[in-house]
C-alpha atoms as a printed R data frame, in Angstrom:
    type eleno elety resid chain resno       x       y       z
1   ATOM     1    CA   UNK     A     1 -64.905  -6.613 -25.125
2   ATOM     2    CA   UNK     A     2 -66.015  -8.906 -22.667
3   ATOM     3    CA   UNK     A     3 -67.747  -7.447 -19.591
4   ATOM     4    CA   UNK     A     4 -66.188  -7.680 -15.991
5   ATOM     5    CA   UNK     A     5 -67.889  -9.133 -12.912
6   ATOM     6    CA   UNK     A     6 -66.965  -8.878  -9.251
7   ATOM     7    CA   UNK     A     7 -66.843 -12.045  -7.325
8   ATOM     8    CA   UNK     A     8 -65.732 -13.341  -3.695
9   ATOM     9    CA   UNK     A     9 -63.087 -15.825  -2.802
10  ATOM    10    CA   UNK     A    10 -62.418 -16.838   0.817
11  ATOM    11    CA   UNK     A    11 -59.203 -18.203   0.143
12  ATOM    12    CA   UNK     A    12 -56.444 -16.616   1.645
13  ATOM    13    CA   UNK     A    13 -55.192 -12.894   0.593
14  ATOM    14    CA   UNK     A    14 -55.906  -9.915   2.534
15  ATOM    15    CA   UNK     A    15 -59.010 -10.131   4.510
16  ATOM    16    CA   UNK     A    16 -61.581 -13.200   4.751
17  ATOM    17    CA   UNK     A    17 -63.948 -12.433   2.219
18  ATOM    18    CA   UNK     A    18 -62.734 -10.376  -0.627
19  ATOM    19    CA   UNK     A    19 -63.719  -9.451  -4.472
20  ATOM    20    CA   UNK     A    20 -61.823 -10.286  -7.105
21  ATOM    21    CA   UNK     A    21 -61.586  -8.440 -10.854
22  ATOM    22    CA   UNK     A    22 -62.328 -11.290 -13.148
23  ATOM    23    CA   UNK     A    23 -63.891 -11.283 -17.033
24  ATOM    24    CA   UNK     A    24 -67.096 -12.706 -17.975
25  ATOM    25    CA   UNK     A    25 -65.616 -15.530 -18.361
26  ATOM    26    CA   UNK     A    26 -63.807 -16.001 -15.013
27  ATOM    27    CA   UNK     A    27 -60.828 -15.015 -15.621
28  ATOM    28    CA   UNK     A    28 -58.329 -12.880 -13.329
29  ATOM    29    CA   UNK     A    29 -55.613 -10.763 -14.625
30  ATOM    30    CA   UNK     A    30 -57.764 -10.197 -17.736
31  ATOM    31    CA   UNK     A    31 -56.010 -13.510 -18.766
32  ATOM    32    CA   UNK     A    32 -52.071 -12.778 -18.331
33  ATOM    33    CA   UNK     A    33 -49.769 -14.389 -16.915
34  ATOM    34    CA   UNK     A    34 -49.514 -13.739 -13.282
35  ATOM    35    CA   UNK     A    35 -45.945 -14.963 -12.290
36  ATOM    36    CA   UNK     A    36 -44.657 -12.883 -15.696
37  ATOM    37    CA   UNK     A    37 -45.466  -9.779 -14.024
38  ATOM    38    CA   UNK     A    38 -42.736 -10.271 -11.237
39  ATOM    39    CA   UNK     A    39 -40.494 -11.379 -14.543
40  ATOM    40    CA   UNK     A    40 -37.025  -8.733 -14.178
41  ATOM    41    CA   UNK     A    41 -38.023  -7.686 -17.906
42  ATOM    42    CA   UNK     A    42 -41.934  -7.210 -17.225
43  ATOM    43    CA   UNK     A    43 -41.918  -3.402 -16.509
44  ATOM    44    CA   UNK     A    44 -40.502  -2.782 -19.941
45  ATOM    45    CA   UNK     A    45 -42.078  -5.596 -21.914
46  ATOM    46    CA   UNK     A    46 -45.554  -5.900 -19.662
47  ATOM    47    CA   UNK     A    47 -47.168  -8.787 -18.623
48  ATOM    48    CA   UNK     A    48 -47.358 -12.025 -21.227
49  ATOM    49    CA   UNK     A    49 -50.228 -13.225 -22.320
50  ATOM    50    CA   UNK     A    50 -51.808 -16.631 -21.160
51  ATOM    51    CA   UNK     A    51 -52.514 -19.630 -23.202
52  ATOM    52    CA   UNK     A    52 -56.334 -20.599 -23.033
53  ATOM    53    CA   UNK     A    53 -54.630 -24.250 -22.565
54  ATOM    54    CA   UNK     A    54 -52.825 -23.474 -19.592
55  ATOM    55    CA   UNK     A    55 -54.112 -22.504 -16.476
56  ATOM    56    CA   UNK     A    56 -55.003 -22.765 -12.897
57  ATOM    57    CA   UNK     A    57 -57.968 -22.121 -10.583
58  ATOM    58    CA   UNK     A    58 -57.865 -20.146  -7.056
59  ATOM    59    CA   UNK     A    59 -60.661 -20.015  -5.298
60  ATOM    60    CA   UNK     A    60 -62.736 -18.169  -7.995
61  ATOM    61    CA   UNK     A    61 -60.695 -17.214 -10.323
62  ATOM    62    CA   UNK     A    62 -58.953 -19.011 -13.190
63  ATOM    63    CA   UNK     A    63 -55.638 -17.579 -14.145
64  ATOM    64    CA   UNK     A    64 -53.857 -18.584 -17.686
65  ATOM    65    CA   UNK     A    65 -50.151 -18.643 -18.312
66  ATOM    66    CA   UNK     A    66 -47.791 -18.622 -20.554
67  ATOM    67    CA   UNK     A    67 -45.747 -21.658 -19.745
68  ATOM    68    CA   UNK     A    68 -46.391 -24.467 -17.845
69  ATOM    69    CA   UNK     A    69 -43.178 -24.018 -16.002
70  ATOM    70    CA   UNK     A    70 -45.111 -20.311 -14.787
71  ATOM    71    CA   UNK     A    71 -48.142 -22.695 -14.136
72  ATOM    72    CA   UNK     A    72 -46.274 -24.907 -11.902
73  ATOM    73    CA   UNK     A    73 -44.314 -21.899 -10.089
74  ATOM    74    CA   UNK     A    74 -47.865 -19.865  -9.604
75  ATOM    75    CA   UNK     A    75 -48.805 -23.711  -7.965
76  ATOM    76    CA   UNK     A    76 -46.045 -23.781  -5.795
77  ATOM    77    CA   UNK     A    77 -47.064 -20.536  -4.084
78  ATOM    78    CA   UNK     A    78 -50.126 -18.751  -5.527
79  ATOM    79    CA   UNK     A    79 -49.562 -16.014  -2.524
80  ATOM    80    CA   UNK     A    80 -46.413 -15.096  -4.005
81  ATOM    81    CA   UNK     A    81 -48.200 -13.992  -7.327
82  ATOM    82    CA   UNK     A    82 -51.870 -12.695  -6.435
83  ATOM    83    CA   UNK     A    83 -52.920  -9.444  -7.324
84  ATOM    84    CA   UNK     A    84 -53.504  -7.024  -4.376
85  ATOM    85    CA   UNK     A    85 -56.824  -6.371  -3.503
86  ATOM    86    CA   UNK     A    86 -58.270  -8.591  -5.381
87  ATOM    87    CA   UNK     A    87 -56.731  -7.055  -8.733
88  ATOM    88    CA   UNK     A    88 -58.801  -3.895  -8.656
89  ATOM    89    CA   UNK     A    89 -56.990  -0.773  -8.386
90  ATOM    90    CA   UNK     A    90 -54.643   0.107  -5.988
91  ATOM    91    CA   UNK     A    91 -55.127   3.844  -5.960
92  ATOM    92    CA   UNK     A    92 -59.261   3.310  -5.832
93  ATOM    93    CA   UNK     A    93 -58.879   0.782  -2.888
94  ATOM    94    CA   UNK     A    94 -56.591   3.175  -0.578
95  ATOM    95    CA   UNK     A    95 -59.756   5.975  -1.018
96  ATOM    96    CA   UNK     A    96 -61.879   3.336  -0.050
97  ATOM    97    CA   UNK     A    97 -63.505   2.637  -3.610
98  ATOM    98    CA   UNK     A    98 -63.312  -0.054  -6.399
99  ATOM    99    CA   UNK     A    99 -62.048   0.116  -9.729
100 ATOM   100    CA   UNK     A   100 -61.377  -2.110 -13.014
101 ATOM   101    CA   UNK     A   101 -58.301  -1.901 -13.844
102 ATOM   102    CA   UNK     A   102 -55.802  -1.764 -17.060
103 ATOM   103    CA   UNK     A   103 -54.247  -5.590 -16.365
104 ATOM   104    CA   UNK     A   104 -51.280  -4.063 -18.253
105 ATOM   105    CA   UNK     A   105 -50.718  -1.044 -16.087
106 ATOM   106    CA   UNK     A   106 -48.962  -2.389 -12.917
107 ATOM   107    CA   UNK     A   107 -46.272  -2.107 -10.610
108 ATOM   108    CA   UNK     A   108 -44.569  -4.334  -7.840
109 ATOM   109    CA   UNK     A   109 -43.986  -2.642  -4.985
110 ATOM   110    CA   UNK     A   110 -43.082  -4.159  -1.545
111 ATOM   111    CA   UNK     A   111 -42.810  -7.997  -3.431
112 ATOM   112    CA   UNK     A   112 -46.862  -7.368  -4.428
113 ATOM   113    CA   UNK     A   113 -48.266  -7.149  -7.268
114 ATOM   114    CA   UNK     A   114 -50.478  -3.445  -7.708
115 ATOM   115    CA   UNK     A   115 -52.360  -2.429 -10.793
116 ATOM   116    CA   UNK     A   116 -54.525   0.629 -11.797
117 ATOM   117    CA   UNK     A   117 -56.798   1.830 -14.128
118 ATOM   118    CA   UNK     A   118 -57.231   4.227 -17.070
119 ATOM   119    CA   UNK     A   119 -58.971   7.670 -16.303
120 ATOM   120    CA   UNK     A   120 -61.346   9.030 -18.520
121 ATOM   121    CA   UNK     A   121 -58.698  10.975 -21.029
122 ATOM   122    CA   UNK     A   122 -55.982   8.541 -21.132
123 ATOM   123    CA   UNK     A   123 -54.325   9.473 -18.173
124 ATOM   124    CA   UNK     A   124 -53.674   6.013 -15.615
125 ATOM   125    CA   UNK     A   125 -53.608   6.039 -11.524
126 ATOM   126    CA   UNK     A   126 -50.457   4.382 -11.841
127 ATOM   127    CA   UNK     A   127 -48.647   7.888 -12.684
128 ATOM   128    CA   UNK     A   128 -50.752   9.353  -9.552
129 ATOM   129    CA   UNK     A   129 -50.228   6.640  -7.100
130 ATOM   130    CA   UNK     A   130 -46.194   7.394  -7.921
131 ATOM   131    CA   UNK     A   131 -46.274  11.025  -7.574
132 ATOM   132    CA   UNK     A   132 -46.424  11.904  -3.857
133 ATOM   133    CA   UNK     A   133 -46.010  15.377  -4.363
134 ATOM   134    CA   UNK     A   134 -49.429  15.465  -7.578
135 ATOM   135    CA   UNK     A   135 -52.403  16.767  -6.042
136 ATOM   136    CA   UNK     A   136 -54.906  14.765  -7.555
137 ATOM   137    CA   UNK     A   137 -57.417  16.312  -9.174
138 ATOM   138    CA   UNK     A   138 -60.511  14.194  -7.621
139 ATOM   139    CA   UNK     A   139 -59.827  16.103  -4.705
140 ATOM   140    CA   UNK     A   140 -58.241  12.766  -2.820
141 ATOM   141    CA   UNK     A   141 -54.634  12.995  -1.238
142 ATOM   142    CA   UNK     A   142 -54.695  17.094  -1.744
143 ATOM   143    CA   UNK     A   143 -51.108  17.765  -0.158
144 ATOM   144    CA   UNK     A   144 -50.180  14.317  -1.936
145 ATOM   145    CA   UNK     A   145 -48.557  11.084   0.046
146 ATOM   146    CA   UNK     A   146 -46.501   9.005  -0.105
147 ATOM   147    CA   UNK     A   147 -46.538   5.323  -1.769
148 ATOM   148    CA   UNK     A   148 -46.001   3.259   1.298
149 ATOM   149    CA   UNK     A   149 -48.696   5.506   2.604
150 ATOM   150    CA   UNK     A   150 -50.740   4.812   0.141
151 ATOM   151    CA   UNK     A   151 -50.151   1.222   0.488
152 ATOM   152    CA   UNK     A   152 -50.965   1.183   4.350
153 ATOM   153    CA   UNK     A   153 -54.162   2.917   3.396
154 ATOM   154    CA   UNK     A   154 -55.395   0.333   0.676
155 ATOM   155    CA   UNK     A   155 -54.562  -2.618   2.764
156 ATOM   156    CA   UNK     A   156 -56.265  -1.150   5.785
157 ATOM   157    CA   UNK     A   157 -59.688  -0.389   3.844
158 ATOM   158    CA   UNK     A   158 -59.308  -3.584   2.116
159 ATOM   159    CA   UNK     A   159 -59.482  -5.464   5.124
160 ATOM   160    CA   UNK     A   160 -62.382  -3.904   6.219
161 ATOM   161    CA   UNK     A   161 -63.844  -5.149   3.219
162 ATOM   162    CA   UNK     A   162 -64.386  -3.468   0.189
163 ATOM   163    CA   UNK     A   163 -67.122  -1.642  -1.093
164 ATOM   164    CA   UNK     A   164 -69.514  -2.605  -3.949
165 ATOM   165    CA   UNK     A   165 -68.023  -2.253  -7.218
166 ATOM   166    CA   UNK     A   166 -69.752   1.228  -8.150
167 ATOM   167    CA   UNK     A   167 -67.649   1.617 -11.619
168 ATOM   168    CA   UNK     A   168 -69.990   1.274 -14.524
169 ATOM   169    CA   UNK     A   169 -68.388   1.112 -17.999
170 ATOM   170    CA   UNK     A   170 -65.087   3.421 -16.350
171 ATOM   171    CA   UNK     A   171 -61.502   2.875 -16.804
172 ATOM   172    CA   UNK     A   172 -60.661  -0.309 -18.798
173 ATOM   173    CA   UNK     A   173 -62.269  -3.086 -17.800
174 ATOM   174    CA   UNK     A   174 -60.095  -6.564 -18.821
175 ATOM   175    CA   UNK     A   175 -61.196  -8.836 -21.736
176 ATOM   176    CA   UNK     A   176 -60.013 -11.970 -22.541
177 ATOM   177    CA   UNK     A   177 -57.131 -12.374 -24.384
């Protein structure tokens, strides 16, 4: 497994200065696809996997596709596609904390691209952040709320800027594929 680093970008997204989730090696999205997760078929089939041939840098990152077609579209409008939050995890970032995340776990909501990680027993924040009436069990959100509260939260402490990366060896962090 390759190891996950934290980096900043100043291109664009929410806030100035921002991390992003990347591999070792650079890479965002732990190397899928990102237009194939807004795909109709991608919450059934997840995400595709890149080709190391094919890909495209922004700001920091280096993203791999699938097709060049999804090259050229992610080109046209990298906005459209770019992980919230830098790609760390959606629930972690509206408590005001960072996470790795499981690049296969996701979910579009509001036309952007969320994903979340795996808690320690197999259990991933995704099913939390969609439950609004779960108390969690880290004592965060104890009569619950709703997803487009959680949303508003995340984006609010994300433009504040993020705090340091904390998570050591936690949730899933991405590999290259």
């Amino acid at each position: 497994m390759a190891s996950a680093v934290a980096t900043h970008s100043t291109d664009g997204g929410i806030g100035d200065v921002h991390h992003v989730c990347l591999t070792a090696d650079g890479l965002a999205l732990s190397g899928y696809d990102a237009t194939s997760y807004f795909d109709e078929d991608a919450q059934q089939r997840g995400p595709l996997a890149g080709q190391p041939g094919i890909t495209a840098t922004h700001g920091t990152a280096t993203y791999r596709f699938a097709t060049e077609a999804n090259r050229d579209r992610f080109l046209a409008n990298p906005q459209n596609f770019l992980p919230q939050f830098g790609g760390f995890c959606a629930k972690a970032v509206s408590e005001n904390d960072v996470y790795w995340v499981n690049a296969k776990t996701f979910l579009i909501q509001d036309g952007k691209l969320l994903l979340f990680y795996d808690m320690e027993g197999g259990a991933n924040t995704k099913d939390f952040w969609l439950d609004s009436k779960r108390r969690w069990d880290d004592g965060s959100h104890p009569q619950g709320s709703d997803v487009a509260t959680r949303l508003r939260a995340a984006e609010t402490y994300w433009k504040a800027g993020p705090p340091p990366v904390k998570q050591e060896g936690g949730g899933v962090q991405p590999t290259s594929k």
